[in-house]
N, CA and C atoms as an extended XYZ file, in Angstrom:
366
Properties=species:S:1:pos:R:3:atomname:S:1:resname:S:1:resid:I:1 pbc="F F F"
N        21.708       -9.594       15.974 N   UNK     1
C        23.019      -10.165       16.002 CA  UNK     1
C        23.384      -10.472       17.446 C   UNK     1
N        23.819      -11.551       17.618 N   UNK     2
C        24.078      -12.329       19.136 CA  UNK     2
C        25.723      -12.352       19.300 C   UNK     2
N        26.147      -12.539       18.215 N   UNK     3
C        27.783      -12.938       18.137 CA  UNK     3
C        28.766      -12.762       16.950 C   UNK     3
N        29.786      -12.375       17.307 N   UNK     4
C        30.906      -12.459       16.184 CA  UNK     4
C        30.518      -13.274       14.736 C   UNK     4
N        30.410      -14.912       15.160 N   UNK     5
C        30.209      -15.546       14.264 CA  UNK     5
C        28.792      -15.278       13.126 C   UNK     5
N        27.787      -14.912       13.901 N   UNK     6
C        26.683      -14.488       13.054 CA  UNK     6
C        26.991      -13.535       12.235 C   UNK     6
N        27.801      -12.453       12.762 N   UNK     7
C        28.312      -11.107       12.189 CA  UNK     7
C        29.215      -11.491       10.445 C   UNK     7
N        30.130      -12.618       11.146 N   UNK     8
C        31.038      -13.036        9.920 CA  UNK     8
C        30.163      -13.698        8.776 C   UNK     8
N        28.972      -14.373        9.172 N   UNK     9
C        28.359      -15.071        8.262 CA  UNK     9
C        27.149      -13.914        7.583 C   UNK     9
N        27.009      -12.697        8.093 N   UNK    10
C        26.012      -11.489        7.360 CA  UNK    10
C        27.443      -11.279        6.183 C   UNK    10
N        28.089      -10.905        6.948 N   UNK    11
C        29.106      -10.446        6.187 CA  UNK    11
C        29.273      -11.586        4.711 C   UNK    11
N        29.788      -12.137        4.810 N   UNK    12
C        30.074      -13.144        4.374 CA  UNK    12
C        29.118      -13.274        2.934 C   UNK    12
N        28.119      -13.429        3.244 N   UNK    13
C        26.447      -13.112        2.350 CA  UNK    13
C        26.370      -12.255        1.864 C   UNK    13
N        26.650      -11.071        1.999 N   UNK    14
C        27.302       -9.681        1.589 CA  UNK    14
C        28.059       -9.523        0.288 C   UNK    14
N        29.195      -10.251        0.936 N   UNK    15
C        30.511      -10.108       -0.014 CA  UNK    15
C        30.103      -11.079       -1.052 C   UNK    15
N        29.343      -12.266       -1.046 N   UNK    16
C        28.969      -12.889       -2.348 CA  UNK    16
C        27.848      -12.535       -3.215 C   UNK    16
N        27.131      -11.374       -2.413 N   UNK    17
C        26.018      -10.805       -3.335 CA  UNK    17
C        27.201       -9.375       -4.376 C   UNK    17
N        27.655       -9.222       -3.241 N   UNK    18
C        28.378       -8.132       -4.193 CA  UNK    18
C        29.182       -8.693       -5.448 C   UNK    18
N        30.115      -10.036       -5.140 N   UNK    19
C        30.506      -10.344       -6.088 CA  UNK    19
C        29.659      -10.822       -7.115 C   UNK    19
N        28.727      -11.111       -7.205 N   UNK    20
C        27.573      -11.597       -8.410 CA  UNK    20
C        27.085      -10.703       -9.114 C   UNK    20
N        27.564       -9.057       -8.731 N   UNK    21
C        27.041       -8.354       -9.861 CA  UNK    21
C        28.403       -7.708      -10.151 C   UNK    21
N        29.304       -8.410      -10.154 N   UNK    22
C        30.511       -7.364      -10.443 CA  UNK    22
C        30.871       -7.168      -12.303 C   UNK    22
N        31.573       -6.390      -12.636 N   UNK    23
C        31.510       -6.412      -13.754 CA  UNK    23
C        31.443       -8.194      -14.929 C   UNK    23
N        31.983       -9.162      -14.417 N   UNK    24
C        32.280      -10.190      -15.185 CA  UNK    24
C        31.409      -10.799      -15.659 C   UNK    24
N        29.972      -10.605      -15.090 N   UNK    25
C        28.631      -11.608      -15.555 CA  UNK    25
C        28.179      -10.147      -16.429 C   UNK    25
N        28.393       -8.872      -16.095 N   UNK    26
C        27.560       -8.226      -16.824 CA  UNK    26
C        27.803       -7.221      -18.459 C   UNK    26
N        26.885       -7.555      -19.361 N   UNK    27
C        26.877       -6.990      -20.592 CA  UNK    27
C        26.808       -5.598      -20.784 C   UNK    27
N        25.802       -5.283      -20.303 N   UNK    28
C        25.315       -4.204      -20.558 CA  UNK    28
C        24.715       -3.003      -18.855 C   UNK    28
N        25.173       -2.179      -18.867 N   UNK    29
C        24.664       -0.943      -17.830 CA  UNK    29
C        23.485        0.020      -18.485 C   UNK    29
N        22.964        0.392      -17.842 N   UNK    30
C        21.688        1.380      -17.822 CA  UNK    30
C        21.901        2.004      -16.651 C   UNK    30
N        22.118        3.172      -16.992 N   UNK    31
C        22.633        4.190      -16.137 CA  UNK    31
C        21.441        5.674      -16.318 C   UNK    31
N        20.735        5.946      -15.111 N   UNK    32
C        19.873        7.080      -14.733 CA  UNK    32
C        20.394        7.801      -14.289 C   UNK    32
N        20.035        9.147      -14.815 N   UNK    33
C        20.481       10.367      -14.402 CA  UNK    33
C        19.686       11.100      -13.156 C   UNK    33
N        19.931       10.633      -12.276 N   UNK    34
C        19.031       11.108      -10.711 CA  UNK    34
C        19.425       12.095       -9.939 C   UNK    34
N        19.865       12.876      -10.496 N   UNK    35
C        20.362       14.558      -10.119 CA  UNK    35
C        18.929       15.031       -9.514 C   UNK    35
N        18.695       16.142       -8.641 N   UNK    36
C        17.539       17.085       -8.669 CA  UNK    36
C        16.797       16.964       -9.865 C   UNK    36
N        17.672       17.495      -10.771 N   UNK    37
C        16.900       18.036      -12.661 CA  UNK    37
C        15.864       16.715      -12.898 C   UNK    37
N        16.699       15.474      -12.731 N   UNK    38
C        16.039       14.281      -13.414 CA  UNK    38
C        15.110       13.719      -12.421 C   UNK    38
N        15.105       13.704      -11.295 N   UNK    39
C        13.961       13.372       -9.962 CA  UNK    39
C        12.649       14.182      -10.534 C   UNK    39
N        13.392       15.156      -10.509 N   UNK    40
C        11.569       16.397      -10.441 CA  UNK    40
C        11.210       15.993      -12.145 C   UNK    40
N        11.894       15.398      -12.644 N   UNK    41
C        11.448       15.305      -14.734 CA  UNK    41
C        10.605       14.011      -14.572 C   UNK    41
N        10.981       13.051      -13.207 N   UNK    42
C        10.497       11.761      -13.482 CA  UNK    42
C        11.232       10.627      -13.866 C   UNK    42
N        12.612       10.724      -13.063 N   UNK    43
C        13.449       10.033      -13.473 CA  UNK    43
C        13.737        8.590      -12.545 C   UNK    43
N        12.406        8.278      -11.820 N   UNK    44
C        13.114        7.826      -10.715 CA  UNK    44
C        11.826        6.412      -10.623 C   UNK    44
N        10.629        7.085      -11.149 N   UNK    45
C         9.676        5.365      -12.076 CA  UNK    45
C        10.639        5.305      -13.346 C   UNK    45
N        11.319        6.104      -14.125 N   UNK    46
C        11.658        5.266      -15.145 CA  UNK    46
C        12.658        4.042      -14.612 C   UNK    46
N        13.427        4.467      -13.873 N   UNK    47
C        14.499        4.061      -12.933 CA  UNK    47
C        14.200        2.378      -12.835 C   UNK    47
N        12.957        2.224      -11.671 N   UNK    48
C        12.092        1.452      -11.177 CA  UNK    48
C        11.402        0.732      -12.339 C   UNK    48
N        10.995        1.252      -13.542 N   UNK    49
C        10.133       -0.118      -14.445 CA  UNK    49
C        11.152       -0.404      -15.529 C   UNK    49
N        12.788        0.302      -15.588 N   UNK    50
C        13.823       -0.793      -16.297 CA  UNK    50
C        13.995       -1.584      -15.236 C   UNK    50
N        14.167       -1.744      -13.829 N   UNK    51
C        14.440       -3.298      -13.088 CA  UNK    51
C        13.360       -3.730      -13.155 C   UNK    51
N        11.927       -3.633      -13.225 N   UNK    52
C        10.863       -4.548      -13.261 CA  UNK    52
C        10.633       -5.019      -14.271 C   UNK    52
N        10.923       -4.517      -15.715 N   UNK    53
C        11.034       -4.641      -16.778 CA  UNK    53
C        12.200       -5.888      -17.219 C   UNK    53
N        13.029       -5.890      -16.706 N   UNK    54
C        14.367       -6.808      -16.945 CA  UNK    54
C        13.917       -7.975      -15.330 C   UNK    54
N        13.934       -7.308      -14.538 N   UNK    55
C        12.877       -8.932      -13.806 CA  UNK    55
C        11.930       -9.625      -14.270 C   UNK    55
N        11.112       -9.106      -15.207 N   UNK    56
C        10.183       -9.761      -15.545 CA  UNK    56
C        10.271      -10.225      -16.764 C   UNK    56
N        11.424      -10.075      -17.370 N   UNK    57
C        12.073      -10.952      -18.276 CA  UNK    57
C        13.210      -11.713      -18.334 C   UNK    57
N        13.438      -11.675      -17.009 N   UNK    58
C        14.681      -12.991      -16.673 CA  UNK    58
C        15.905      -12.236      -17.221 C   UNK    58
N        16.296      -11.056      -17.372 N   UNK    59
C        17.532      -10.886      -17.851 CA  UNK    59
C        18.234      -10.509      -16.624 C   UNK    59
N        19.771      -10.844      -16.538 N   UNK    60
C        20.262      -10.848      -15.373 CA  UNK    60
C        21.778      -10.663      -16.160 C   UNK    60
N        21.940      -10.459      -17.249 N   UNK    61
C        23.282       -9.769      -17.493 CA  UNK    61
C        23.367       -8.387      -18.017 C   UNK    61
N        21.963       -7.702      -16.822 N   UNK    62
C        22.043       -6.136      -17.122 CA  UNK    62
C        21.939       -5.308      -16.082 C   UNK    62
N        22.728       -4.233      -15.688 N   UNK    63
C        22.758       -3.932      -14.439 CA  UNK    63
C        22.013       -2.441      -14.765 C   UNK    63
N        21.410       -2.158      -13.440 N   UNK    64
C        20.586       -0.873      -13.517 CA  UNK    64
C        21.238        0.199      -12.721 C   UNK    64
N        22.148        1.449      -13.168 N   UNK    65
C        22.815        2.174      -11.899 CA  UNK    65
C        21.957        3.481      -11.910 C   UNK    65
N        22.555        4.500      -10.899 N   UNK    66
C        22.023        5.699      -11.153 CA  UNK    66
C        22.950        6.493      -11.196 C   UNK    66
N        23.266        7.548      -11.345 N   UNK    67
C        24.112        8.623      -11.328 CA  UNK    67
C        23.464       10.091      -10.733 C   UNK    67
N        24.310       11.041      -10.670 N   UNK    68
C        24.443       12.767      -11.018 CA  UNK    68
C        23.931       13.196      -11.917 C   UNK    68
N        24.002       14.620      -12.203 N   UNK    69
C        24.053       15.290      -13.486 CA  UNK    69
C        24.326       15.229      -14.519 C   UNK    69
N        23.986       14.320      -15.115 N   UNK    70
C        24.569       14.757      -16.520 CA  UNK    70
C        24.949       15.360      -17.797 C   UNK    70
N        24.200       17.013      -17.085 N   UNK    71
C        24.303       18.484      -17.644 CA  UNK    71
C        23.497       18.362      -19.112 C   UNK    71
N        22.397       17.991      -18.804 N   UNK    72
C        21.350       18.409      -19.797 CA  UNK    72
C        20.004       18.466      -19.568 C   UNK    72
N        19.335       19.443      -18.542 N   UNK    73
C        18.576       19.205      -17.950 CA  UNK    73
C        17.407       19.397      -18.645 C   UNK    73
N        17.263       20.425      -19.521 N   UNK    74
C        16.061       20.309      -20.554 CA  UNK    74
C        15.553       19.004      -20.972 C   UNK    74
N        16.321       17.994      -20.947 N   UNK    75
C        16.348       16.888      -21.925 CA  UNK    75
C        15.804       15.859      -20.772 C   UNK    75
N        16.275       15.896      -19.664 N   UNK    76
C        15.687       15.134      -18.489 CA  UNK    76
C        14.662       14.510      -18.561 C   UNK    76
N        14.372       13.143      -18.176 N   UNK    77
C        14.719       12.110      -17.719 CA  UNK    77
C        15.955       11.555      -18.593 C   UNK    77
N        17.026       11.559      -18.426 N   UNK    78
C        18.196       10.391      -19.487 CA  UNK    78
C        18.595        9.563      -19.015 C   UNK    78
N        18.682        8.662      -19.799 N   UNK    79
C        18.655        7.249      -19.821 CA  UNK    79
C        20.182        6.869      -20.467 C   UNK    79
N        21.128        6.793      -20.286 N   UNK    80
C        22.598        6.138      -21.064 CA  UNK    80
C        22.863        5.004      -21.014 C   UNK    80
N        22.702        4.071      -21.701 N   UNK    81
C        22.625        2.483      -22.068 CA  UNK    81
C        24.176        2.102      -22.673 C   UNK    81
N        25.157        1.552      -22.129 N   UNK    82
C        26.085        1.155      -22.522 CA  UNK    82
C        26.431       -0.157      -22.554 C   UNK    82
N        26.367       -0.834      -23.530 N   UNK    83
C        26.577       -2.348      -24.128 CA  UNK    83
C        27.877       -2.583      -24.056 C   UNK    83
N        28.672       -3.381      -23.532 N   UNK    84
C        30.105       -3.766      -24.086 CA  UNK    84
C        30.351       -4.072      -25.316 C   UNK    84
N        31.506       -3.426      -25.766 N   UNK    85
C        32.271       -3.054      -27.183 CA  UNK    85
C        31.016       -2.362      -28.100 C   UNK    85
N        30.331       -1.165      -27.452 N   UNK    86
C        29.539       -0.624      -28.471 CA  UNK    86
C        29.714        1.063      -27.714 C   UNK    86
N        29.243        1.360      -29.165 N   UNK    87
C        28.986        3.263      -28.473 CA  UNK    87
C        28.337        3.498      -27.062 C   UNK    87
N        28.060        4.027      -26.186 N   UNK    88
C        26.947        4.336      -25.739 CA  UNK    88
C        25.633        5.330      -26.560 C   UNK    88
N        24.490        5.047      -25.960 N   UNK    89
C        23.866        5.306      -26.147 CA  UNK    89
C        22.672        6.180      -25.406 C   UNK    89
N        22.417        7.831      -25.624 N   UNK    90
C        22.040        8.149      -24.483 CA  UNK    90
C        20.488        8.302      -24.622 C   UNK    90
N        19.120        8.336      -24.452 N   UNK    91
C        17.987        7.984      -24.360 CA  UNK    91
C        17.733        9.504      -23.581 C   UNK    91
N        16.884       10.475      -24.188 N   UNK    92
C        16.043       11.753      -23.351 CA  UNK    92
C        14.860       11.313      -23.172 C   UNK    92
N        13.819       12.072      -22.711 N   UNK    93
C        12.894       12.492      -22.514 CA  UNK    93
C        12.436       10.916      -21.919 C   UNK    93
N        12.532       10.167      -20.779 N   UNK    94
C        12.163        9.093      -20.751 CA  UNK    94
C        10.737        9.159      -20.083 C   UNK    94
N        10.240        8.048      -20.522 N   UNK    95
C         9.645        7.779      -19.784 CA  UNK    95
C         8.785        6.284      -19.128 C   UNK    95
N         8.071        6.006      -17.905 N   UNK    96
C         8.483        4.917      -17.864 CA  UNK    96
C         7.564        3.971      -19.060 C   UNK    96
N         6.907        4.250      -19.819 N   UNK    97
C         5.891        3.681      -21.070 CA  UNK    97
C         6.771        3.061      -22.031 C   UNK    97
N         8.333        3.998      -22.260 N   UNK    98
C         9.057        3.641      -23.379 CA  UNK    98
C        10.062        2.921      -22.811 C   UNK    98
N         9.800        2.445      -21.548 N   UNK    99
C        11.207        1.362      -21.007 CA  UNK    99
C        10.718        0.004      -21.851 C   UNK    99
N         9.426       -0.671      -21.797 N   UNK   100
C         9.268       -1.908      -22.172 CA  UNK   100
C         9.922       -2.403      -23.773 C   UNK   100
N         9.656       -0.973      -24.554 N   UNK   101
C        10.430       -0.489      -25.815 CA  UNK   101
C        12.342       -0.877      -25.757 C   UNK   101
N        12.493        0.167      -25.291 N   UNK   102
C        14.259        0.072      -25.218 CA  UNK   102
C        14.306       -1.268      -24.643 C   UNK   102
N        14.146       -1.960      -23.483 N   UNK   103
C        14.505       -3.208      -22.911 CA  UNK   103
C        14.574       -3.903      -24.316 C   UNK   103
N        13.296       -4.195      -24.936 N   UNK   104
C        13.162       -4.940      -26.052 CA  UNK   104
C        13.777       -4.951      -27.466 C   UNK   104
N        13.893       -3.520      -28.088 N   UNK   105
C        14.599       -3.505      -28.638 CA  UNK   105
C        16.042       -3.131      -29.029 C   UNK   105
N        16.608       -2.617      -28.097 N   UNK   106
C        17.736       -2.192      -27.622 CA  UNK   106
C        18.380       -2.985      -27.181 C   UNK   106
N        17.919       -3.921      -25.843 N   UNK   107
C        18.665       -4.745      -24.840 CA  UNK   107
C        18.314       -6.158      -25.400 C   UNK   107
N        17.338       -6.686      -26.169 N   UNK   108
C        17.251       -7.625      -26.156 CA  UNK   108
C        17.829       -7.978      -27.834 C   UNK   108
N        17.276       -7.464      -28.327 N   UNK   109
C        17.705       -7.201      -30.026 CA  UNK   109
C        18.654       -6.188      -30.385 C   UNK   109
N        19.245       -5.432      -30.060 N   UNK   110
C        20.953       -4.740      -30.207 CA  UNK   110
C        20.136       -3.518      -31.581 C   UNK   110
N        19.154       -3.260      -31.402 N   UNK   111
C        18.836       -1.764      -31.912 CA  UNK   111
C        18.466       -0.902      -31.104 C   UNK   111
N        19.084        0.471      -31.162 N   UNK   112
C        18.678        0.945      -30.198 CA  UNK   112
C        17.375        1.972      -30.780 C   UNK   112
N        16.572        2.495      -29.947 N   UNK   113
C        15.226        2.984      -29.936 CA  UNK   113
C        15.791        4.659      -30.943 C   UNK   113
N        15.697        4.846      -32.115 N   UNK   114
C        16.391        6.127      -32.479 CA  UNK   114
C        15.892        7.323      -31.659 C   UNK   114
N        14.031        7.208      -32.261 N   UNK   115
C        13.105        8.251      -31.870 CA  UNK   115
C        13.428        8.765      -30.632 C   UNK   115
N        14.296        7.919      -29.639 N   UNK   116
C        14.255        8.194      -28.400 CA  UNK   116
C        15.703        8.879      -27.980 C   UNK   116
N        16.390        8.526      -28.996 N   UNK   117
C        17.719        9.247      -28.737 CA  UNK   117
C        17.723       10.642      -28.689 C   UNK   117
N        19.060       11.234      -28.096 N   UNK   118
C        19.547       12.777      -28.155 CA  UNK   118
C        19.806       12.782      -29.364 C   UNK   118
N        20.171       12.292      -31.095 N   UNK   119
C        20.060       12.746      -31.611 CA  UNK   119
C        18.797       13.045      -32.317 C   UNK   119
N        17.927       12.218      -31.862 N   UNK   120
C        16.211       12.613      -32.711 CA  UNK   120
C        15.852       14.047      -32.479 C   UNK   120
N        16.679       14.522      -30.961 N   UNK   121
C        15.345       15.429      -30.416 CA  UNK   121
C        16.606       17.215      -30.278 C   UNK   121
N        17.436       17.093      -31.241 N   UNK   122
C        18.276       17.848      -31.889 CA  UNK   122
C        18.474       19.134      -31.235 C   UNK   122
């Protein structure tokens, strides 16, 4: 950076990347649980092959976040998939083999993966 003006124009580039993922373009969140519990379970390639997974299928009205704890650590790696105007949906034991799964049938076709849910695994 040489000058003010360069500074305003990083900036600037910034503030329109941020606005392009703000809530209004997006459908659906996928939210990782990246606490300690879920890092050491393997929570952090699952993390990594839902964005490679949704890059490599052109979807771009799905955002990938991470989070905290979400106080179930036995159950670790979790996965909570929330669609607008639908339940959420929370996904255990992930892993990254069964992302290409959920993307597909979950995110792309509006079923979600049961076998994979917290209630399958009781």
């Amino acid at each position: 950076m040489k000058s003010l003006a360069e500074l305003a124009a990083i900036r600037a580039r910034m503030i329109e990347q941020v606005n392009l993922r703000k809530d209004d373009n997006i459908d659906t969140r996928i939210v990782v649980g990246m606490a300690t519990c879920g890092i050491a379970a393997g929570a952090r390639p699952v993390m990594l092959e839902f964005i490679e997974e949704l890059k490599k299928r052109g979807i771009d009205n799905v955002t990938v976040a991470q989070t905290g704890c979400v106080g179930m650590c036995r159950l670790e790696p979790i996965v909570e998939v929330y669609v607008k105007d639908q339940e959420k949906v929370t996904y255990v034991h992930m892993t990254p083999e069964k992302v290409a799964r959920v993307v597909n049938d979950h995110i792309v076709n509006g079923r979600p993966v049961e076998e994979y849910t917290i209630g399958a695994q009781g």
